[in-house]
LUMKOLGU-231279 format. One line per field, with one value per residue (C-alpha): residue number from 1; residue in three letters; x, y, z. Coordinates in steps of 0.2 Angstrom, whole numbers, plus 5000, padded with zeros to 4 digits. Each point is the difference from the previous one (the first is absolute). Last residue first. Layout:
<nodes>
resi <- (NUM	...)
resn <- (ALA	...)
xx <- (X	...)
yy <- (Y	...)
zz <- (Z	...)
</nodes>
This chain:
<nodes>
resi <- (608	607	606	605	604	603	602	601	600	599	598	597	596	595	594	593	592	591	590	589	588	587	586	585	584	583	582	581	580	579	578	577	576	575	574	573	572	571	570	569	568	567	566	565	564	563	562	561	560	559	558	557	556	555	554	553	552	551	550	549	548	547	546	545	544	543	542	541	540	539	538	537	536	535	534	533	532	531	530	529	528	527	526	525	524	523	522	521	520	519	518	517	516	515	514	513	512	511	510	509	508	507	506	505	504	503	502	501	500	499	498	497	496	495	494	493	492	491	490	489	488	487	486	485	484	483	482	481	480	479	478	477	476	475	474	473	472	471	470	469	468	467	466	465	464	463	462	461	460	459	458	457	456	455	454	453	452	451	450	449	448	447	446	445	444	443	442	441	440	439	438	437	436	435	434	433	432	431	430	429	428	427	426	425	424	423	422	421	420	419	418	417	416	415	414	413	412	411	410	409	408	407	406	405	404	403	402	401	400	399	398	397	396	395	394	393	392	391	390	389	388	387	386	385	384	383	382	381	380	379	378	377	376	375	374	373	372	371	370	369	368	367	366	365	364	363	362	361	360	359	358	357	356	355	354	353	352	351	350	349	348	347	346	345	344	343	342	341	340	339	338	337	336	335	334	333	332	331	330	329	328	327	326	325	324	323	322	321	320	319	318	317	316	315	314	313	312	311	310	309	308	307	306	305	304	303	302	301	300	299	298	297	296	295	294	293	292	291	290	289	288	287	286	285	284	283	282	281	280	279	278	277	276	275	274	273	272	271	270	269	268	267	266	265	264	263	262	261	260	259	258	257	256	255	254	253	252	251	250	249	248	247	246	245	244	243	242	241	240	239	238	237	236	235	234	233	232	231	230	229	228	227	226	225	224	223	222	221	220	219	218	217	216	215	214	213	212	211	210	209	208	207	206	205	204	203	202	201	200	199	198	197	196	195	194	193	192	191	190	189	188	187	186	185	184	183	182	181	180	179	178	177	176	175	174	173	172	171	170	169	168	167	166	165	164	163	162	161	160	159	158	157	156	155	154	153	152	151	150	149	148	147	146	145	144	143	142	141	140	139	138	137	136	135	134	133	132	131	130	129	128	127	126	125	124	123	122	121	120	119	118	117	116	115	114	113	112	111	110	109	108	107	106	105	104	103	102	101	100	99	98	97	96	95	94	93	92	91	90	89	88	87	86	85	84	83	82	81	80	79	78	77	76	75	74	73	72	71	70	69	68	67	66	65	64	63	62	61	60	59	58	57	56	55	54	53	52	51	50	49	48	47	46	45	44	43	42	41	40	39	38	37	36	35	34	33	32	31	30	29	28	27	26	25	24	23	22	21	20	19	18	17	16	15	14	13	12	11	10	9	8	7	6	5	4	3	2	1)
resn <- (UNK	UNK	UNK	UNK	UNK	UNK	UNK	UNK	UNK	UNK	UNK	UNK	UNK	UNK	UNK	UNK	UNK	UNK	UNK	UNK	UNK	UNK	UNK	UNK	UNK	UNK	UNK	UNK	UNK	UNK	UNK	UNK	UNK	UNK	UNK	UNK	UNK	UNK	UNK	UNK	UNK	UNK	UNK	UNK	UNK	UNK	UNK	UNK	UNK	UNK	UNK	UNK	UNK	UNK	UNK	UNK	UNK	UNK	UNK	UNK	UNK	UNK	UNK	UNK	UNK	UNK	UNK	UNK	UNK	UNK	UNK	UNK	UNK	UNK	UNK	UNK	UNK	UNK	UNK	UNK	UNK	UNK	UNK	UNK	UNK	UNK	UNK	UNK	UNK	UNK	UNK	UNK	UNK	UNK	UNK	UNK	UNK	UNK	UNK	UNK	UNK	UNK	UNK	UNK	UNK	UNK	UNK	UNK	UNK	UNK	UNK	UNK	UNK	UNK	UNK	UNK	UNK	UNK	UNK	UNK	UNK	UNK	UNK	UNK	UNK	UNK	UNK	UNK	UNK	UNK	UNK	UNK	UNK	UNK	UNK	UNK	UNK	UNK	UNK	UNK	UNK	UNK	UNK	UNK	UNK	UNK	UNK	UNK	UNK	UNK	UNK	UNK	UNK	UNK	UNK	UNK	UNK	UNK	UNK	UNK	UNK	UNK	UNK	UNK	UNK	UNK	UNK	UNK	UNK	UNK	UNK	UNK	UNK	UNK	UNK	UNK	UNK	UNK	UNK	UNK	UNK	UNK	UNK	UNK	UNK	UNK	UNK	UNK	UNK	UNK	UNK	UNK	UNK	UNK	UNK	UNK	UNK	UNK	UNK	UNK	UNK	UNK	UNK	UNK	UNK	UNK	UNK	UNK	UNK	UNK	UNK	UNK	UNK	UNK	UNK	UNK	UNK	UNK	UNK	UNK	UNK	UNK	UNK	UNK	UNK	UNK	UNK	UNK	UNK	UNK	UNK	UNK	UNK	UNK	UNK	UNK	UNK	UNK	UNK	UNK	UNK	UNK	UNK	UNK	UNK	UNK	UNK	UNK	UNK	UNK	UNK	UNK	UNK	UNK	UNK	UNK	UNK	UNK	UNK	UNK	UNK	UNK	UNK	UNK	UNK	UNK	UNK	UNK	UNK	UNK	UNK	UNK	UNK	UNK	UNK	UNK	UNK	UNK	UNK	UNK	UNK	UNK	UNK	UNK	UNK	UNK	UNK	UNK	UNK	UNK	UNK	UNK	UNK	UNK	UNK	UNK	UNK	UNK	UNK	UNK	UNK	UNK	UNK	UNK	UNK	UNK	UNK	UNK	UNK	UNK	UNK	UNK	UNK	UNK	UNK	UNK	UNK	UNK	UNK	UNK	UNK	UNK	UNK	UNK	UNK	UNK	UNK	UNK	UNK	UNK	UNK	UNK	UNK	UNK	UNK	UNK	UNK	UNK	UNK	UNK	UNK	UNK	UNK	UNK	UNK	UNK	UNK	UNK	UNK	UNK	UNK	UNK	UNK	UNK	UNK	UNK	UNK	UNK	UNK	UNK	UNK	UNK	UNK	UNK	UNK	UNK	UNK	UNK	UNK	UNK	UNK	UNK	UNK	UNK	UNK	UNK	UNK	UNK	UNK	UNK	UNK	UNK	UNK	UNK	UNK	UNK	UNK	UNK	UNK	UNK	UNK	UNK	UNK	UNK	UNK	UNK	UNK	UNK	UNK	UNK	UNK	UNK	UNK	UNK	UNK	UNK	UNK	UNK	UNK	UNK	UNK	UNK	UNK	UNK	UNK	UNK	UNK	UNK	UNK	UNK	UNK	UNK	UNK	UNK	UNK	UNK	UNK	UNK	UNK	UNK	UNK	UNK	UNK	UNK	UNK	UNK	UNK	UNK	UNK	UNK	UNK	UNK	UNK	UNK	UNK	UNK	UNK	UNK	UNK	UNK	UNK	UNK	UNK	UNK	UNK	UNK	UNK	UNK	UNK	UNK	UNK	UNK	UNK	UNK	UNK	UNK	UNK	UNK	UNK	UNK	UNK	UNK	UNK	UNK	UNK	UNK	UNK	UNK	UNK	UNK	UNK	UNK	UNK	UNK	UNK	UNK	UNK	UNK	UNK	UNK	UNK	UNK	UNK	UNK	UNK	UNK	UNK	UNK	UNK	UNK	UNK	UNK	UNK	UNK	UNK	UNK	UNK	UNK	UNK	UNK	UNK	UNK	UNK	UNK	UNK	UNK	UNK	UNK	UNK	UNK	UNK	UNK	UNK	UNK	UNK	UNK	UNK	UNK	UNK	UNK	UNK	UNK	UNK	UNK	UNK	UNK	UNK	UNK	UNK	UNK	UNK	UNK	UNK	UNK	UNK	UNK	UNK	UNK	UNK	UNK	UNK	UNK	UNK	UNK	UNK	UNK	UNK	UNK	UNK	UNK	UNK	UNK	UNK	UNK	UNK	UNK	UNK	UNK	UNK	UNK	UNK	UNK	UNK	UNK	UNK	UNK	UNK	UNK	UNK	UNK	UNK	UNK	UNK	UNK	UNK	UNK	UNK	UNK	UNK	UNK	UNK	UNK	UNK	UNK	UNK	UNK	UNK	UNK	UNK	UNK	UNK	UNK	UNK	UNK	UNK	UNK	UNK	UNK)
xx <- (4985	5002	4999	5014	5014	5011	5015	5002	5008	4982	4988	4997	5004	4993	4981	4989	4982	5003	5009	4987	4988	5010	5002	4980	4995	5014	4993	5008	4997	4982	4987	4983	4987	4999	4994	4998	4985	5007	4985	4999	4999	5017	5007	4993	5008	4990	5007	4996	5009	5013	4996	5002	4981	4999	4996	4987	4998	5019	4990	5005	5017	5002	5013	5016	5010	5012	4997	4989	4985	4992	4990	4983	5005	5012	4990	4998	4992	4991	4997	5005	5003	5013	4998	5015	5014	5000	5021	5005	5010	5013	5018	5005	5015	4991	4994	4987	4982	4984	5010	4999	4991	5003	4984	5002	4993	4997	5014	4999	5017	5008	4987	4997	5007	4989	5010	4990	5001	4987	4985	4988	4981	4987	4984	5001	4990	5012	5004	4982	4998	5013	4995	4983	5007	5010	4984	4991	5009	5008	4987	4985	5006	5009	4983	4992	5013	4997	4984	4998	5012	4991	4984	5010	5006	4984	4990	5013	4996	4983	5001	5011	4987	4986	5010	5005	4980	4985	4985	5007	5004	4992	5003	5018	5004	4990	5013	5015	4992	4999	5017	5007	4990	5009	5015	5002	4995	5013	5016	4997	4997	5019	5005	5016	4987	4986	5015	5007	4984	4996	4979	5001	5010	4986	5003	5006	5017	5003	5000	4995	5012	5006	5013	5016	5007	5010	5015	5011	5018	5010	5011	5013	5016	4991	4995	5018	5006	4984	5009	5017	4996	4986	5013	4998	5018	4999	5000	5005	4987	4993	5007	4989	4989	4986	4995	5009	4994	4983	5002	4987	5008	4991	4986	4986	5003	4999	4985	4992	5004	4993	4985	5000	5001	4987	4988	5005	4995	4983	4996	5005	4991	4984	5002	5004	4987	4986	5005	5004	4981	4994	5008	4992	4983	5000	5008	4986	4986	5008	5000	4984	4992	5012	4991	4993	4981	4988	4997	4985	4985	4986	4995	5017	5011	5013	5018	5009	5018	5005	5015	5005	5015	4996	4985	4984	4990	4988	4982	4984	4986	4989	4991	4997	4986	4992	4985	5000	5001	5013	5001	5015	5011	5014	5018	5013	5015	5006	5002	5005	4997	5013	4993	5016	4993	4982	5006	4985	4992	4998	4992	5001	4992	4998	4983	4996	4991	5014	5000	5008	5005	4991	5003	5007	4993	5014	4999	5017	5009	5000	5000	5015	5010	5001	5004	5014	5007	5000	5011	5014	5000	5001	5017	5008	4996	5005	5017	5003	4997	5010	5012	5003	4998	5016	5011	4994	4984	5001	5017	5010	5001	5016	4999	4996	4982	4994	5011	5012	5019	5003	5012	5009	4996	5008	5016	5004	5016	5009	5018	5002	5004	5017	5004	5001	4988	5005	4998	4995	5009	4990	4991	5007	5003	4982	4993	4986	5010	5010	4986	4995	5015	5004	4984	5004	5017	4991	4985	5016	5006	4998	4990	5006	4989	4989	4992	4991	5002	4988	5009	5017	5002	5002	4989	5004	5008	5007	5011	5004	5013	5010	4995	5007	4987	4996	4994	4990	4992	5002	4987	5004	4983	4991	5004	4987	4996	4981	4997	5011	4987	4986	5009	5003	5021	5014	5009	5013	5017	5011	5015	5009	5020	5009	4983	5008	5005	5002	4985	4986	4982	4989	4984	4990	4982	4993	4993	4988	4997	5018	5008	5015	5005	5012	5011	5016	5009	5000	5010	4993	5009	5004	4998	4986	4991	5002	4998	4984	4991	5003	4991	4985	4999	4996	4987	4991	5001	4993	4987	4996	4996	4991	4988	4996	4999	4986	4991	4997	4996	4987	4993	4997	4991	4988	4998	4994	4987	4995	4993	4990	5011	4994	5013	5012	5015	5006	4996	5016	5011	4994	5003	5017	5006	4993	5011	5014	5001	4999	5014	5011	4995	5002	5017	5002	4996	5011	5016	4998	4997	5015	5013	4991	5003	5019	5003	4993	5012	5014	5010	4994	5009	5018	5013	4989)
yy <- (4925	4990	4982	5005	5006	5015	4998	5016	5016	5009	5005	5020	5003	4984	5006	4992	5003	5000	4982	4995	5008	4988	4985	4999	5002	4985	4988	4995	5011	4994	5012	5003	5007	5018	5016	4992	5008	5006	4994	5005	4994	5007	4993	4988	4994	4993	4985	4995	4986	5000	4986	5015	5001	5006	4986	4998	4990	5008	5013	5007	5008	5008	5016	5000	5017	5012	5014	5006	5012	4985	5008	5007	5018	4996	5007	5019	5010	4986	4992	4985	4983	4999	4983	4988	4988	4985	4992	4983	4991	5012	4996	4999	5008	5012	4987	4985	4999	5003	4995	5014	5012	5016	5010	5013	5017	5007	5013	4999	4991	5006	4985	5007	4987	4995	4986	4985	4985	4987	4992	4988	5004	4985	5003	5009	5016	5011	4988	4995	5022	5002	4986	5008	5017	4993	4993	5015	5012	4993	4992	5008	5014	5004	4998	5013	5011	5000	5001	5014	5009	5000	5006	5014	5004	4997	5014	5014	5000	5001	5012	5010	5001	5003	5015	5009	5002	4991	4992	5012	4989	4989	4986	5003	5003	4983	4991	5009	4995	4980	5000	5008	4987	4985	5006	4999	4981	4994	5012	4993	4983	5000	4985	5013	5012	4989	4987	5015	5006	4983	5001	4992	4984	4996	5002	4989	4993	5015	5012	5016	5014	5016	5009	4999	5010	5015	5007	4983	5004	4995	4986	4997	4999	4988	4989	5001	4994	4985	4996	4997	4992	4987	4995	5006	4992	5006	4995	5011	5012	4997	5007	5014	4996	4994	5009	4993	4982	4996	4982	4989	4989	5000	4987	5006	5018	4999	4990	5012	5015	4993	4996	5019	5007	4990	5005	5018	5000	4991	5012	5016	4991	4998	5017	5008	4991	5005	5020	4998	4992	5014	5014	4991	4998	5018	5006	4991	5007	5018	4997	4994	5013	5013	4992	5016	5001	4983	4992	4985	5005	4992	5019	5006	5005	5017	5006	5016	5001	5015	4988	4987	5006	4995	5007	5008	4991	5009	4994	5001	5009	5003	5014	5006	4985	5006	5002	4985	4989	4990	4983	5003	5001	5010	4991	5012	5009	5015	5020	5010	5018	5008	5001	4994	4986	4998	4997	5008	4987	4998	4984	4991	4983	4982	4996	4988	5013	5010	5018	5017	5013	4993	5012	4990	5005	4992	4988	5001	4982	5000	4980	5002	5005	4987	4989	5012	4998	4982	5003	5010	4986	4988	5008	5002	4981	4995	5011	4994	4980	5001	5009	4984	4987	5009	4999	4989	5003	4984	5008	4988	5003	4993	4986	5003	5005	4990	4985	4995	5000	4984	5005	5016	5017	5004	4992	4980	4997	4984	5006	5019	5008	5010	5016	5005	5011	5008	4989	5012	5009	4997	5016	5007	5015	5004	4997	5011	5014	5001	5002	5015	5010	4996	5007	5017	5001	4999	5011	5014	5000	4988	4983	4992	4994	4983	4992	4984	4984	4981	4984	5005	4984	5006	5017	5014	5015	5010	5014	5019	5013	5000	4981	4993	4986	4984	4992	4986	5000	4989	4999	5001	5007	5002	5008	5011	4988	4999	5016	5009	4998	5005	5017	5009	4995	5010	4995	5011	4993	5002	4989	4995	4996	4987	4992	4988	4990	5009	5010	5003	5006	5015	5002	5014	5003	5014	5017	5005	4986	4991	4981	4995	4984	4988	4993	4984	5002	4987	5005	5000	5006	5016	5009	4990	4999	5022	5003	4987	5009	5018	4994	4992	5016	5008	4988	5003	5019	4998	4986	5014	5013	4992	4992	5016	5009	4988	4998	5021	4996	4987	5011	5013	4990	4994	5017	5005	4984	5007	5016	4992	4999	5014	4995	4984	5003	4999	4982	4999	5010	4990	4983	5006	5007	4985	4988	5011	4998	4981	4999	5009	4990	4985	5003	5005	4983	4994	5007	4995	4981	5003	5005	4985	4989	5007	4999	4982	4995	5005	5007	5018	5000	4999	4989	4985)
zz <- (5104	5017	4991	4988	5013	5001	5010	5011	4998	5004	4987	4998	4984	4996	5003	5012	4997	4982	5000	5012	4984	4989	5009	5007	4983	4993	5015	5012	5012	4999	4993	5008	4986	4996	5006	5017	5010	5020	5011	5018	5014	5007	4984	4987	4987	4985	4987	4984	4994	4985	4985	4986	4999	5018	5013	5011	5019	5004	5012	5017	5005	5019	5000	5011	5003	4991	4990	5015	4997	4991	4983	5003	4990	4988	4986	5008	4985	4991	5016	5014	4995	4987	4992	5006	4991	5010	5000	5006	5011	5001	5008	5019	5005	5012	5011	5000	5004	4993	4980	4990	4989	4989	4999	4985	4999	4982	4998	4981	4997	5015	5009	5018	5015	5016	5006	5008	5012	4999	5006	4990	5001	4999	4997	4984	4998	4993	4986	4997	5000	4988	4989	4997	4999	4984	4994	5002	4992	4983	4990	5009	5005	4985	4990	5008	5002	4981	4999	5012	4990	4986	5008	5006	4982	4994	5015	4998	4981	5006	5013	4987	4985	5014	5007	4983	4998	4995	5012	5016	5016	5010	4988	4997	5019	5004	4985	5011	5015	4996	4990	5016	5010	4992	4997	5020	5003	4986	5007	5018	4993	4991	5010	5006	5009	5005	5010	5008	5008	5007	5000	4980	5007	5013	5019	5013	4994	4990	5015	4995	4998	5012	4992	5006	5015	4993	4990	5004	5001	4986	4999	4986	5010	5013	4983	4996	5015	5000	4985	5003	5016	4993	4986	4982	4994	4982	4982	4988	4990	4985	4985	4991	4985	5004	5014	5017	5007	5005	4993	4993	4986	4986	4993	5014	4996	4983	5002	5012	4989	4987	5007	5008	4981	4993	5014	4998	4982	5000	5013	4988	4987	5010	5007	4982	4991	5013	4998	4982	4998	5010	4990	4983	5008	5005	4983	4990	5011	4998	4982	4998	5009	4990	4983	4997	4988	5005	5014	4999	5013	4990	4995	4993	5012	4999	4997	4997	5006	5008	5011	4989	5009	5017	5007	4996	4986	4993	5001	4986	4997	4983	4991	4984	4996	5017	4994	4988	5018	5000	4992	4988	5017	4996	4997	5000	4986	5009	5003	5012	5010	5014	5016	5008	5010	4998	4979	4991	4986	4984	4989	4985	4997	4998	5006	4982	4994	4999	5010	5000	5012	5014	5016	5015	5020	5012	5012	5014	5003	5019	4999	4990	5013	5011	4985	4996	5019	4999	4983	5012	5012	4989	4987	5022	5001	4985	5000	5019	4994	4985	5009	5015	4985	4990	5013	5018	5007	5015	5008	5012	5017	5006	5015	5019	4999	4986	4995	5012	4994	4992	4986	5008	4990	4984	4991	5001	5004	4997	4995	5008	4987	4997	5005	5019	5008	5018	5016	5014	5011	5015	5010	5015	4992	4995	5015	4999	5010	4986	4987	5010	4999	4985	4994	5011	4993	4982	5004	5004	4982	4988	4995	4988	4983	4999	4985	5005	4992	5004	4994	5007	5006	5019	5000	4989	5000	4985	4998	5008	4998	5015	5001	4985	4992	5005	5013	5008	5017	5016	5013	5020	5003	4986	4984	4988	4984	5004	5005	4987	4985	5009	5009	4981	4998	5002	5014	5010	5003	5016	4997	5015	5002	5010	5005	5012	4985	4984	4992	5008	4992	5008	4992	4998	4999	4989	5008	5013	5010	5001	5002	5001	4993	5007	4985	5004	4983	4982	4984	4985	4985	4990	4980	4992	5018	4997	4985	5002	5014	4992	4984	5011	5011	4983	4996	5016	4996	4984	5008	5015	4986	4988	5014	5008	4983	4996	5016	4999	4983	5005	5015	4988	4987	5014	5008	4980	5002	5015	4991	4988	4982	4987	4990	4993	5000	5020	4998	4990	5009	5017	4991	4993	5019	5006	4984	5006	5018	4999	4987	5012	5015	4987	4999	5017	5004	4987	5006	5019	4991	4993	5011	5012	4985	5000	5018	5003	4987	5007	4986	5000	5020	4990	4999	5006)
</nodes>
């Protein structure tokens, strides 16, 4: 790897960051086209003109963060075309008025820090922001600024320095974090590491644990918004053409057949026209210069002249048609698009499962990268580190119902990661914004939006819908068996945090023995506490004992599922129970435990 572009990861997260403000750009054009081009047609009712603003003001929205998207995409690749990765301890500061910071070491001890700002909206930094004890990836001159991702460097952020007094005061703060007690962590090496499978473990609990995978994927997921936006708007144009104004006509001329010529002033701009219609041959001869008919008002059939003959049968504009045509055809793209967009994500998770059932499962370093040497990860060792790593509590945890005398859906935890918190709530939004539609005015910008509002919502439903049902509720099922097992085995514990993401890991040991004593097995944890203050519910010790119930289910990689309890209190894996043995447990031990930091002692194979 002589340069960050060659990581693979790099490049299609280079890329994808590319497309998206591709299509931000193309989206902002085709809005600012739709408003110039409904902007043509005159005499529109007054919403319809809010309408058109909104769309340009949507247009030049989206041109402008897709140009600027694209140009962060050119200064990204000059500068993973001209450097390479290298790995640094990070503790991120946070701030209310302005971008957060973060503070990354380099050299052991934290020699020298680098105060960088991000510069990234709030959503996209969230999920790559560093946790306790995390490692990010750099690359890029800190004086002037560079890149930052987390370990892979499948996600990139641009950052730039931070000057002046804020950066003393940044400094400050990171090192009362901890930040120079902080391993040195293993910094990429070329070369892949043979056997590795790329992405999220295999066998990681579906559902709350696992990676969320998108139902509306590429083309299905636009299909769907454009037939839903093209439905919404023709929904609007049958409201409105039951307020189809009857108009007076003058017969100019007349066929015996009813073909004939007739004039008429347009209700909207007063102006007088002329037309070929169909008059009723059987009308009274007193009226023979007389007839009536209906203009149609929206759209751009709008002025239209149409009218019924005496069975009923339509007769004069086709806009009717049109409008029925467009709102079986937006429908159809609508139902298309889901079943397609299904048909894809199920084709896609098969083939992940049998890719992932013929490789070896290993959560080794991103393909790519070497992986780390073996190390001797003995109970000493780590509970040091862990002692390092500890952070004062910032409260009691939240109060939770007990699992072994309540339903799963009364256990707080358990409705959030099933995905049946998210799948009770959309339905009521969907229900007041279709209320708010009907209480509200019969035409106006309000009822386009509420109904557009209304299908996207309805669209999410189904897909949280269909995640809780394949994903959700099975992996709660297993949780709570495993929480719920009769017999609990007792062992000794290190609270540790994954550098790789900061996920808090369990490392396990025998009940009894001494500080030479190597792992058993390793349970990766769920944060418990919440979005703002994750580790809330976590032991306040790094070090102590923890009871283990479960092994009555296995993962599909053959690993069991496993729940600790401490104090009383459930602590939700975030994937099955690895053995030390196992390649998973040996590379994130071998995170755990860096070999910077291993002692001058033989190594040996059963303790990596």
């Amino acid at each position: 790897m002589a340069r960050a572009l060659d990581l693979r990861e790099t490049a299609e997260a280079l890329e994808a960051y590319r497309r998206s403000a591709g299509r931000k750009v193309a989206g902002g054009a085709v809005l600012l086209a739709l408003a110039v081009g409904l902007s043509a047609f005159p005499s529109w009712p007054s919403w319809q003109e809010d309408l058109v603003g909104w769309l340009a003001v949507l247009g030049v929205a989206g041109l402008a963060v897709g140009a600027t998207g694209l140009a962060y995409a050119r200064r990204f690749r000059r500068v993973l075309g001209a450097g390479t990765w290298s790995a640094h301890a990070a503790v991120p500061v946070p701030s209310p008025w302005t971008s957060e910071s973060v503070v990354l070491a380099r050299g052991p001890g934290g020699d020298e820090l680098w105060p960088l700002a991000v510069v990234a909206v709030r959503p996209r930094w969230e999920p790559l922001r560093p946790a306790r004890g995390a490692v990010m990836w750099w690359c890029g001159d800190p004086r002037v600024g560079g890149v930052l991702a987390p370990p892979g460097g499948g996600a990139l952020v641009w950052t730039r320095p931070v000057r002046g007094r804020k950066a003393r005061r940044v400094v400050e703060r990171a090192a009362g974090k901890g930040l120079a007690g902080l391993p040195v962590p293993v910094q990429p090496q070329p070369g892949p590491a043979p056997g590795a499978v790329s992405g999220p473990v295999a066998g990681t609990v579906a559902g709350p644990a696992g990676e969320r995978r998108r139902l509306l994927t590429g083309r299905w997921r636009w299909l769907v918004v454009a037939s839903a936006v093209v439905f919404a708007l023709n929904w609007n144009w049958i409201g409105a053409a039951e307020a189809d104004p009857q108009i007076d006509l003058t017969v100019v001329s007349e066929e015996p057949d009813g073909g004939c010529v007739v004039r008429w002033t347009d209700p909207w701009d007063g102006t007088e026209r002329s037309g070929p219609y169909r008059c009723d041959p059987d009308r009274d001869p007193l009226l023979a210069d007389w007839e009536t008919g209906f203009v149609v008002s929206y759209g751009p059939w709008k002025g239209d002249l149409y009218g019924y003959d005496a069975d009923g049968a339509r007769h004069g504009s086709q806009a009717l048609s049109a409008v029925d045509t467009i709102g079986l055809a937006s429908a159809a793209g609508v139902l298309l698009g889901l079943v397609a967009g299904w048909a894809t994500f199920w084709s896609r998770r098969r083939r992940r499962r049998s890719t992932a059932r013929e490789a070896v499962p290993t959560a080794a370093a991103p393909d790519g990268l070497a992986e780390a040497p073996p190390v001797r990860a003995t109970h000493a060792r780590l509970a040091a580190q862990a002692v390092r790593q500890a952070v004062p509590q910032p409260g009691p945890p939240r109060r939770e119902a007990d699992v072994r005398e309540v339903p799963w859906w009364r256990v707080r935890s358990l409705r959030r990661w099933s995905g049946a918190r998210d799948l009770l709530l959309l339905p009521l939004f969907l229900a007041g914004v279709l209320l708010a539609a009907f209480l509200g005015a019969p035409d106006g910008a309000s009822t386009v939006a509420a109904v557009g509002v209304a299908v996207l919502l309805a669209v999410l439903l189904v897909r949280n819908a269909v995640g809780f049902v394949t994903g959700g509720l099975p992996s709660v099922r297993l949780l709570v068996r495993a929480a719920t097992a009769p017999v609990p085995v007792v062992r000794r514990r290190v609270l540790l945090h994954d550098p790789y993401g900061g996920r808090p890991v369990l490392v396990l040991f025998p009940a009894h023995g001494g500080g030479d004593d190597l792992p058993e097995g390793v349970l990766e944890l769920m944060p418990p506490g919440t979005a703002k203050r994750p580790w809330l519910g976590l032991p306040a010790e790094p070090v102590g004992t923890v009871e283990l119930r479960g092994w009555l289910d296995r993962a599909d990689d053959g690993n069991p599922i496993v729940v600790a309890w401490h104090e009383g209190r459930p602590l939700w894996p975030a994937a099955p129970y690895r053995e030390a043995g196992s390649a998973e447990a040996a590379a994130l031990l071998g995170r755990l435990a860096p070999p910077s930091e291993a002692p001058s002692e033989p190594q040996e194979a059963d303790g990596s």
